[in-house]
N, CA, C and O atoms as a CHARMM CRD file, in Angstrom:
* protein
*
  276
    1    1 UNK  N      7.79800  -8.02200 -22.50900 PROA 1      0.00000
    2    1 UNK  CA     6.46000  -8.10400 -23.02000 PROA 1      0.00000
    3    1 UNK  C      6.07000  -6.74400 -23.58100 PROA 1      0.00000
    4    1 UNK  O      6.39100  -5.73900 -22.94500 PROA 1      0.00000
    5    2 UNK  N      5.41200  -6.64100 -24.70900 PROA 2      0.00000
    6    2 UNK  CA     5.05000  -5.38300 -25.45100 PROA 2      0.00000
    7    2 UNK  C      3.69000  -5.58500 -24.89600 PROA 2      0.00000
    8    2 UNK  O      3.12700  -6.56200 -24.40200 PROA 2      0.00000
    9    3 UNK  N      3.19900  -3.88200 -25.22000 PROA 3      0.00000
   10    3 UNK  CA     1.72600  -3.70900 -25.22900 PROA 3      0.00000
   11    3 UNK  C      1.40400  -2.86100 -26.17400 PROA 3      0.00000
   12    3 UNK  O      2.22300  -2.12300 -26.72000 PROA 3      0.00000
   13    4 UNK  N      0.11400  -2.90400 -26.45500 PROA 4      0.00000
   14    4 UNK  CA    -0.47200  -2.30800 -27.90900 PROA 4      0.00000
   15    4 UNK  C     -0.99100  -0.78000 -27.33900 PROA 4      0.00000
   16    4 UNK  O     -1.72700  -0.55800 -26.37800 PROA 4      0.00000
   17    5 UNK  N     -0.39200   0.12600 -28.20700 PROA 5      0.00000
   18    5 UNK  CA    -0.95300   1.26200 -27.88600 PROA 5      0.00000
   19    5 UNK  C     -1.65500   2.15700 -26.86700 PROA 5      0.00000
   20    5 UNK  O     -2.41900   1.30500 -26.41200 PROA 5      0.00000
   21    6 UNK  N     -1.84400   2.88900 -26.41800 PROA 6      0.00000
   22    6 UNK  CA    -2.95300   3.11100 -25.79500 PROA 6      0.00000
   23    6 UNK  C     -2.58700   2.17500 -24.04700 PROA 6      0.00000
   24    6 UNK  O     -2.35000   2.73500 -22.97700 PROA 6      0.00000
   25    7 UNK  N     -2.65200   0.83800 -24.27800 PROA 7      0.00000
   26    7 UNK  CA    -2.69800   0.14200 -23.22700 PROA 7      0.00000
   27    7 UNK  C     -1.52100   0.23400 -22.15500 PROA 7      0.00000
   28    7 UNK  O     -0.33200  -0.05000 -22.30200 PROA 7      0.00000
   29    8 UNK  N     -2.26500   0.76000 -20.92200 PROA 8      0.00000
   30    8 UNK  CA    -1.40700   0.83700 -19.96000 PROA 8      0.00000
   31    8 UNK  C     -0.49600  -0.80900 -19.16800 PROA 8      0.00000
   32    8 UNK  O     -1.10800  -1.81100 -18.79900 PROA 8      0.00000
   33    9 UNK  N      0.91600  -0.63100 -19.10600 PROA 9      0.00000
   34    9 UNK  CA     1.31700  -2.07500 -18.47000 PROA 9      0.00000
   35    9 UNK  C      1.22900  -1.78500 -17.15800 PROA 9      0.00000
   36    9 UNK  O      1.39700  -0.64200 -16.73300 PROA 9      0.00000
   37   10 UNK  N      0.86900  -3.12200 -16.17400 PROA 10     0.00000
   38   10 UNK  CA     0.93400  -3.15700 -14.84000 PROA 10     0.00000
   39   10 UNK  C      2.04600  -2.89300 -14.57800 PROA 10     0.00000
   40   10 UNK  O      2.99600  -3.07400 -15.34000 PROA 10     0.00000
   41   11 UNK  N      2.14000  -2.13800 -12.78500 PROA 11     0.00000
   42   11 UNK  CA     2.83500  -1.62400 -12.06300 PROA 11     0.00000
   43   11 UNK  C      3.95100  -2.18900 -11.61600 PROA 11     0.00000
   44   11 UNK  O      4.93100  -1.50100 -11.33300 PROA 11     0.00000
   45   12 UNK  N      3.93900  -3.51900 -11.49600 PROA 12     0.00000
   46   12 UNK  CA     4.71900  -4.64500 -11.14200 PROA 12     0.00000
   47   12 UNK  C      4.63000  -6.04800 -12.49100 PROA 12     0.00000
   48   12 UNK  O      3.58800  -6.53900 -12.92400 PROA 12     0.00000
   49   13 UNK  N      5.84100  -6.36100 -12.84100 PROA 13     0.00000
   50   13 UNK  CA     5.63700  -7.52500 -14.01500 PROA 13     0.00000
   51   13 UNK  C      5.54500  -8.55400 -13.31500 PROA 13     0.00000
   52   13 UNK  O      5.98200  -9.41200 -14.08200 PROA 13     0.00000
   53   14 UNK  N      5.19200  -9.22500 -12.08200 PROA 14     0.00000
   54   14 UNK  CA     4.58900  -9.97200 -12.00400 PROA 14     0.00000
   55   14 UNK  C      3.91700  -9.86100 -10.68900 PROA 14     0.00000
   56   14 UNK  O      4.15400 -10.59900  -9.73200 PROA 14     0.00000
   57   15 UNK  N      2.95900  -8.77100 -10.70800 PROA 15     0.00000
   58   15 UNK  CA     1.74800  -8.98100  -9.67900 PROA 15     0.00000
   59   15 UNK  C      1.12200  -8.00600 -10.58300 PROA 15     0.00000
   60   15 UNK  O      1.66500  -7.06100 -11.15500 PROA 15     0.00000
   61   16 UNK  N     -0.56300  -8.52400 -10.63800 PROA 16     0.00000
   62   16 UNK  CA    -1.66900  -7.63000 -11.03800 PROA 16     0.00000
   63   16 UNK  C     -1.94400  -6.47100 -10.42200 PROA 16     0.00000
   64   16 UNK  O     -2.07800  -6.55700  -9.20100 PROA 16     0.00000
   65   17 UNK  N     -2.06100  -5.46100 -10.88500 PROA 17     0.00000
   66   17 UNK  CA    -2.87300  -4.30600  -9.82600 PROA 17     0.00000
   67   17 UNK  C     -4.06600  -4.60700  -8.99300 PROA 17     0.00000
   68   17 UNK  O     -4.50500  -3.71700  -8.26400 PROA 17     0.00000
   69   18 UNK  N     -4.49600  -5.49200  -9.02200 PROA 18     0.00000
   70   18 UNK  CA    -5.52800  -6.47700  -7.80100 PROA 18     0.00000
   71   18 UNK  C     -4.82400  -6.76300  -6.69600 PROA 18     0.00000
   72   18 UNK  O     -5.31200  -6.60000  -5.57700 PROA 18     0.00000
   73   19 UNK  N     -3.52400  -7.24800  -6.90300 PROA 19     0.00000
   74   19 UNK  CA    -2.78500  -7.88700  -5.90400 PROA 19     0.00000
   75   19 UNK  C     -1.93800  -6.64400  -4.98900 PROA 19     0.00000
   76   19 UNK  O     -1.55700  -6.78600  -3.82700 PROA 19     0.00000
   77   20 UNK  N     -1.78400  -5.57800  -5.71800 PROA 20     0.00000
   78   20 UNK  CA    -1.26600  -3.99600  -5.58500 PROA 20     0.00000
   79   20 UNK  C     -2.14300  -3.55100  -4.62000 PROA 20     0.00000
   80   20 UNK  O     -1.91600  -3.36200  -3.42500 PROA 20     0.00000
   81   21 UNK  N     -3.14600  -3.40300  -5.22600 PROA 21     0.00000
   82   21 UNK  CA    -4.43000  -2.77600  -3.67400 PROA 21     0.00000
   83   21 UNK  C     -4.80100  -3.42000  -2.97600 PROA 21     0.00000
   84   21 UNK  O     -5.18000  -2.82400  -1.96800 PROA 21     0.00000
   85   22 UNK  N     -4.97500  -4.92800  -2.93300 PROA 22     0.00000
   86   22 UNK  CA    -4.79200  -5.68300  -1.63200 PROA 22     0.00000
   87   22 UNK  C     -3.45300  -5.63400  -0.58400 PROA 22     0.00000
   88   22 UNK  O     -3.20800  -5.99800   0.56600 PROA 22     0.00000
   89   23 UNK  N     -2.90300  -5.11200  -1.44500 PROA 23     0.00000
   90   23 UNK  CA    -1.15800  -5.07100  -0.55900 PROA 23     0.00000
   91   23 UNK  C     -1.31200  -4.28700   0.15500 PROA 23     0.00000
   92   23 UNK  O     -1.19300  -4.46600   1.36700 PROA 23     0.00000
   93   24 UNK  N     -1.60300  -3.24800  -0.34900 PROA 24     0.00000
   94   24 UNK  CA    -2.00000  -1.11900  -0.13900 PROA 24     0.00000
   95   24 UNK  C     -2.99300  -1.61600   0.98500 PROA 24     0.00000
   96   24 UNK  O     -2.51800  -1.61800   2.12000 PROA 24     0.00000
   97   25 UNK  N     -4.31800  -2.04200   0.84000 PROA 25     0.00000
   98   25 UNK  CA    -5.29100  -2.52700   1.73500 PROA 25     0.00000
   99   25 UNK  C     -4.53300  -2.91700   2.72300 PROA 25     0.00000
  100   25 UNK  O     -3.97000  -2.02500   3.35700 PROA 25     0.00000
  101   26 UNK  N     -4.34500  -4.11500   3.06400 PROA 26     0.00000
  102   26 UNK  CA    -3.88400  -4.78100   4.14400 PROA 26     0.00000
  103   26 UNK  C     -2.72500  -4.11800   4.80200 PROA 26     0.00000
  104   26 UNK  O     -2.64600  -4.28000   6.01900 PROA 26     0.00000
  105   27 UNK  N     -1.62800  -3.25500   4.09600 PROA 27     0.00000
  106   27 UNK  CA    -0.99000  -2.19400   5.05400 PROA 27     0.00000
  107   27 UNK  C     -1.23300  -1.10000   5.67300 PROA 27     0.00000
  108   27 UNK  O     -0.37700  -0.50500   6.32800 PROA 27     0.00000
  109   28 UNK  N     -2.24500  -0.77400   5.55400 PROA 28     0.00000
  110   28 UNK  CA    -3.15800   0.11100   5.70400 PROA 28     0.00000
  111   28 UNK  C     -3.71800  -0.16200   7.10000 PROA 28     0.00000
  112   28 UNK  O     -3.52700   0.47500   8.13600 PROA 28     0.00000
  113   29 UNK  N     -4.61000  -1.48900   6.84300 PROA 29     0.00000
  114   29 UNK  CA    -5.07600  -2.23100   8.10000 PROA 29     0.00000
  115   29 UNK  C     -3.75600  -2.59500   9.13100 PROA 29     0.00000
  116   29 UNK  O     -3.97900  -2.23300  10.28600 PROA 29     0.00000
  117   30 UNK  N     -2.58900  -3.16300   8.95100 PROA 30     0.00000
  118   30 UNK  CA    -1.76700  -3.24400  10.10300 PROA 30     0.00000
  119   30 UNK  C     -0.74000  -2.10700  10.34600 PROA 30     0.00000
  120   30 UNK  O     -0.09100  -1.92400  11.37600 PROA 30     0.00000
  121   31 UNK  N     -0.71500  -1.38700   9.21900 PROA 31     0.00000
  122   31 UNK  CA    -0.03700  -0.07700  10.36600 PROA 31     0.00000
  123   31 UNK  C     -1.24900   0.43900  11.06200 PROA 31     0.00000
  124   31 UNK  O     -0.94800   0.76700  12.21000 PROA 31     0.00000
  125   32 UNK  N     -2.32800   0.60400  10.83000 PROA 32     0.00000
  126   32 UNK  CA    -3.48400   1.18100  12.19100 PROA 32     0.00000
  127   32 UNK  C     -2.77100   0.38500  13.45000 PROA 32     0.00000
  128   32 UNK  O     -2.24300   0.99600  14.37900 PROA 32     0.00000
  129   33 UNK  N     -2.82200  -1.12400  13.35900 PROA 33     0.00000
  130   33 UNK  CA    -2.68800  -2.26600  14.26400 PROA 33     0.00000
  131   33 UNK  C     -1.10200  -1.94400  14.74900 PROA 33     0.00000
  132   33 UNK  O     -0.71500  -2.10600  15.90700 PROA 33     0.00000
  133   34 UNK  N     -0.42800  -1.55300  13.86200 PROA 34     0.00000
  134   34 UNK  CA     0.58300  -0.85200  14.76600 PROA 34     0.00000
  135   34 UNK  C      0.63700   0.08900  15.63000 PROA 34     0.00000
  136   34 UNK  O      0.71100  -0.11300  16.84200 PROA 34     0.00000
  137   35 UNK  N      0.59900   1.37300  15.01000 PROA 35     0.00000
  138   35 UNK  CA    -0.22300   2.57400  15.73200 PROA 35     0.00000
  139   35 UNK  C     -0.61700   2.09200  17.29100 PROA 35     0.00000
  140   35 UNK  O     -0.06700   2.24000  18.38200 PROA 35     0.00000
  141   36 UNK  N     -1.77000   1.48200  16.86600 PROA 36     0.00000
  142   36 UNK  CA    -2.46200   1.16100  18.28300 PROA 36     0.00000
  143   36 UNK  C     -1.58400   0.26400  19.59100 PROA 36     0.00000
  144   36 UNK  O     -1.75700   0.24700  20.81000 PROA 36     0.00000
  145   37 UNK  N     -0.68700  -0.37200  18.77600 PROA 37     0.00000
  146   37 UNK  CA    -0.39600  -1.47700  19.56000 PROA 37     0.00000
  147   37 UNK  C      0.92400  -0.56600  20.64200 PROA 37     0.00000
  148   37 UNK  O      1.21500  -0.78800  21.81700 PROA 37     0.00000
  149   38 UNK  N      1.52200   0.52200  19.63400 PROA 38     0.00000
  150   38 UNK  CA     2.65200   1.13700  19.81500 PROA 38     0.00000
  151   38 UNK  C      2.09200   2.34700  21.23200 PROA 38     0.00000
  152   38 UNK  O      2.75600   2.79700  22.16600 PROA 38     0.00000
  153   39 UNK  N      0.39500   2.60600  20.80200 PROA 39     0.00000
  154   39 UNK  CA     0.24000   3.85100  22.07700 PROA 39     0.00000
  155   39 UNK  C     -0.27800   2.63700  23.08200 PROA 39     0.00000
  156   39 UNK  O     -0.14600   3.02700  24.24300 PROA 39     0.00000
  157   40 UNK  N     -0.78600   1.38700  23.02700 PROA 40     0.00000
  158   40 UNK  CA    -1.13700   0.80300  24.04400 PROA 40     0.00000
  159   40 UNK  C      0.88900   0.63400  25.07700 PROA 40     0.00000
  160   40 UNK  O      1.26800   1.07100  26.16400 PROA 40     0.00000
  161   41 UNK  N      1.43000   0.01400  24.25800 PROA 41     0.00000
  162   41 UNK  CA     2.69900   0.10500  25.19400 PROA 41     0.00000
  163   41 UNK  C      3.71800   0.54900  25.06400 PROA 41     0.00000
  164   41 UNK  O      4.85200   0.07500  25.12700 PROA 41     0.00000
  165   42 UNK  N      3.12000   2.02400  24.76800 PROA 42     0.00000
  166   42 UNK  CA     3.96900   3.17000  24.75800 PROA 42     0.00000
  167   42 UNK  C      5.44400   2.98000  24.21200 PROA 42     0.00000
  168   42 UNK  O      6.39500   3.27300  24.93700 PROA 42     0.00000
  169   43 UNK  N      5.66600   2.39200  22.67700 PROA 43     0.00000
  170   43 UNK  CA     6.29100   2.18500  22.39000 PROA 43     0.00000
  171   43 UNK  C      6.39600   2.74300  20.72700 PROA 43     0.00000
  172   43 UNK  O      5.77500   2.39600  19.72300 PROA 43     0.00000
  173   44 UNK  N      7.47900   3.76200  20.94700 PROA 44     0.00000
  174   44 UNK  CA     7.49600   5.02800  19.73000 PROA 44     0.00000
  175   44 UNK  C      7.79100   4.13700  18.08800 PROA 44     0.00000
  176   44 UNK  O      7.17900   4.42700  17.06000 PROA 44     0.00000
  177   45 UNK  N      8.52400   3.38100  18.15800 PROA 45     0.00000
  178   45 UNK  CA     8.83600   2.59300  17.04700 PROA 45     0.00000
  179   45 UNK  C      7.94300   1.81200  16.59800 PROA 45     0.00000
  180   45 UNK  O      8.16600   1.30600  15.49800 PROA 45     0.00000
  181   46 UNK  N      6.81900   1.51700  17.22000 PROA 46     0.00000
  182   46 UNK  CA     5.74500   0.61400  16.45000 PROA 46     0.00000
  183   46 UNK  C      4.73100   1.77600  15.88700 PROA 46     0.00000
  184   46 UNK  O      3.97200   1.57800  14.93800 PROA 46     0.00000
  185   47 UNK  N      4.85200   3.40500  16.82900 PROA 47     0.00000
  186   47 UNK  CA     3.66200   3.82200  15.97300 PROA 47     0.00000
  187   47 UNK  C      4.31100   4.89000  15.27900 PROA 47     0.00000
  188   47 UNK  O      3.60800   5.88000  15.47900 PROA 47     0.00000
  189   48 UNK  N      5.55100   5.28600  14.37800 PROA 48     0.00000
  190   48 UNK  CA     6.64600   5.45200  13.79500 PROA 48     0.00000
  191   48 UNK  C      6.31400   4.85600  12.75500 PROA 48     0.00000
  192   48 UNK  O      5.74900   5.37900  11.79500 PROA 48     0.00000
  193   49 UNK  N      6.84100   2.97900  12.92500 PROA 49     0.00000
  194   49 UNK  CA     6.41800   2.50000  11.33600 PROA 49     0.00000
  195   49 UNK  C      5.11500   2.19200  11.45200 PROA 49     0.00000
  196   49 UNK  O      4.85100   1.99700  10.26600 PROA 49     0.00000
  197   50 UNK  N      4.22100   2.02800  11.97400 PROA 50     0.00000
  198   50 UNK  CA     2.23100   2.04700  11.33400 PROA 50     0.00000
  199   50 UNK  C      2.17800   3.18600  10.88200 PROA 50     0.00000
  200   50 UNK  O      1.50900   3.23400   9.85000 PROA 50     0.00000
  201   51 UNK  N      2.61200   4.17800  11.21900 PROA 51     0.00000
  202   51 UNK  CA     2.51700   5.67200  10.68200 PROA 51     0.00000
  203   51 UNK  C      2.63500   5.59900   9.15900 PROA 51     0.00000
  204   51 UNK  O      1.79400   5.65600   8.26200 PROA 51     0.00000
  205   52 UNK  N      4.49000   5.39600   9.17700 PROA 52     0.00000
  206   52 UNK  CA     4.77000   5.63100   7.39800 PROA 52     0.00000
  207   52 UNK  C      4.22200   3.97500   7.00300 PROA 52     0.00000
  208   52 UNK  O      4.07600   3.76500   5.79900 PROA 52     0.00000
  209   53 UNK  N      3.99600   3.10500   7.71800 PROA 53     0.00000
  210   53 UNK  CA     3.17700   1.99500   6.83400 PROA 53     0.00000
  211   53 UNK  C      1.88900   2.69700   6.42500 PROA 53     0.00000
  212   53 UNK  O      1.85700   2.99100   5.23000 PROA 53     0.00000
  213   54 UNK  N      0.80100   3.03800   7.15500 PROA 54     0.00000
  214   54 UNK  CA    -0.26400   3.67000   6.93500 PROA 54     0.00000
  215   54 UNK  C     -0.19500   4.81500   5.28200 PROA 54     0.00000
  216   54 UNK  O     -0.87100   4.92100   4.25900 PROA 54     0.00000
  217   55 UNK  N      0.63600   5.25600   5.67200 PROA 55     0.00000
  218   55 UNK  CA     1.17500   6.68700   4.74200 PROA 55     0.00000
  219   55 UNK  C      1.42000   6.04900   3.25400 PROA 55     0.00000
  220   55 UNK  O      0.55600   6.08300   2.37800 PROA 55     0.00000
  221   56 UNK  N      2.51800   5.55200   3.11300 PROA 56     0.00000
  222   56 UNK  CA     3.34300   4.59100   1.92500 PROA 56     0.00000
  223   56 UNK  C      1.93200   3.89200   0.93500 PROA 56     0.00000
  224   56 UNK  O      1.82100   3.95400  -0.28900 PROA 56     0.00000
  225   57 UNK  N      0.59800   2.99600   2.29700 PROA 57     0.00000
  226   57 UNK  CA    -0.00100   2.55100   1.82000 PROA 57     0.00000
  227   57 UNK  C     -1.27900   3.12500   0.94800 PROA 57     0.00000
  228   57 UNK  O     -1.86300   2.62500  -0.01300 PROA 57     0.00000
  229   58 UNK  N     -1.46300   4.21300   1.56400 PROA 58     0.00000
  230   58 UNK  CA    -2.55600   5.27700   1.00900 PROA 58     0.00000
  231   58 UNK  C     -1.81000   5.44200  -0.21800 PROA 58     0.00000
  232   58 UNK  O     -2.41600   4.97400  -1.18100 PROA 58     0.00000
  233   59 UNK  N     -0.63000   5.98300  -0.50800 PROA 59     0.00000
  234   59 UNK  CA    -0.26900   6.56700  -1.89900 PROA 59     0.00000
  235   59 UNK  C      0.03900   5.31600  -3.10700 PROA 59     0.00000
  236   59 UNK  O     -0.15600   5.39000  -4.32100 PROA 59     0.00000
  237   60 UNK  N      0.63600   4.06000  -2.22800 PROA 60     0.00000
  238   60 UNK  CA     0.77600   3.24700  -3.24000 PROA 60     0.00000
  239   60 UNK  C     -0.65300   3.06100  -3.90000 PROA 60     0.00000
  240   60 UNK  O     -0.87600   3.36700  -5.07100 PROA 60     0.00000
  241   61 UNK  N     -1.79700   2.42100  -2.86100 PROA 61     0.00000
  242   61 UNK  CA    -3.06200   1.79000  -3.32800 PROA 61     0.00000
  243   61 UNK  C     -3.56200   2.69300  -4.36600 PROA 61     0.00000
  244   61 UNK  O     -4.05900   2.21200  -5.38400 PROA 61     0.00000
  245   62 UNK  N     -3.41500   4.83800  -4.08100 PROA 62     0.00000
  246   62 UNK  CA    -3.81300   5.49400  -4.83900 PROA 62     0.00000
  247   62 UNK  C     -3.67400   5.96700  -6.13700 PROA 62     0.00000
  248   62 UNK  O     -4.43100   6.44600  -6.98200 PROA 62     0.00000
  249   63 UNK  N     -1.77200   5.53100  -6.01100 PROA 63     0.00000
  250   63 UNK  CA    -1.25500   5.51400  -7.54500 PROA 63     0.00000
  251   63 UNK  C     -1.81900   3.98500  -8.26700 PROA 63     0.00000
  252   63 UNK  O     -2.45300   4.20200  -9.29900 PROA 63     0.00000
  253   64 UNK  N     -1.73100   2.91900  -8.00700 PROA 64     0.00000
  254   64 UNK  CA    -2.39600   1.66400  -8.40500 PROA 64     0.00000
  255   64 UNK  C     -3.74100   2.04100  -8.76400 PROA 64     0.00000
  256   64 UNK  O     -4.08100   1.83000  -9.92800 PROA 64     0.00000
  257   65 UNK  N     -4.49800   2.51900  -8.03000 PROA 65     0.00000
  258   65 UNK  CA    -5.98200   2.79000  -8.17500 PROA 65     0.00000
  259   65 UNK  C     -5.99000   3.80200  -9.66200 PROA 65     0.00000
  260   65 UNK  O     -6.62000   3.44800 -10.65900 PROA 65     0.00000
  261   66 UNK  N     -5.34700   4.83400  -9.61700 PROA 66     0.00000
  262   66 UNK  CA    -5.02900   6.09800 -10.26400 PROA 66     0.00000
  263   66 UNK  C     -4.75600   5.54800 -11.73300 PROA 66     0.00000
  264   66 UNK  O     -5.41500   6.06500 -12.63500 PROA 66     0.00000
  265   67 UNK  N     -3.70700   4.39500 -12.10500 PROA 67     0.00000
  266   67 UNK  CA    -3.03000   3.92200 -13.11000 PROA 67     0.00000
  267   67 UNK  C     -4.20000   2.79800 -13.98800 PROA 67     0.00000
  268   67 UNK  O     -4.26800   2.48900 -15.17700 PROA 67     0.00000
  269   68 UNK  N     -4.89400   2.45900 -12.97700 PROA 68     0.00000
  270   68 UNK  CA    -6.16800   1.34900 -13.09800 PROA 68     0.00000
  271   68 UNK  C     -7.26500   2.03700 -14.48700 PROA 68     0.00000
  272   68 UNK  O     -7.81700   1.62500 -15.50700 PROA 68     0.00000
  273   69 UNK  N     -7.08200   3.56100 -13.56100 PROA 69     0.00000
  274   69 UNK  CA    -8.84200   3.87800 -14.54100 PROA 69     0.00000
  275   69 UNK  C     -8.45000   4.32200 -15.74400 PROA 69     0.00000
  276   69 UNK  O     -9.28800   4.61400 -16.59800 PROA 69     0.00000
């Protein structure tokens, strides 16, 4: 698919950048839910990946967000 000048193409050819920051969003929300779940039973590997889930998700949503305006 071409685009005209100027016009930026989405990040993914077939998901919208809507669907990009809801992704970013909602990983965001369950690595916290990891995190937490990992210091409730003291278990290093759940708050390990909520960590870099948390992390991954901030920069994806921000480059998506970033590419948007």
């Amino acid at each position: 698919m071409r685009y005209k000048e100027g016009e930026a193409a989405p990040l993914a050819q077939n998901a919208s950048d809507e669907m990009l920051i809801l992704t970013a969003v909602l990983g965001f929300f369950i690595g916290f839910v990891l995190v937490y779940l990992g210091r409730l039973g003291d278990q290093m590997w759940m708050r390990v990946w909520g960590v870099g889930l948390v992390l991954m998700s901030i920069f994806m949503g921000g480059v998506t967000w970033w590419t948007m305006q």
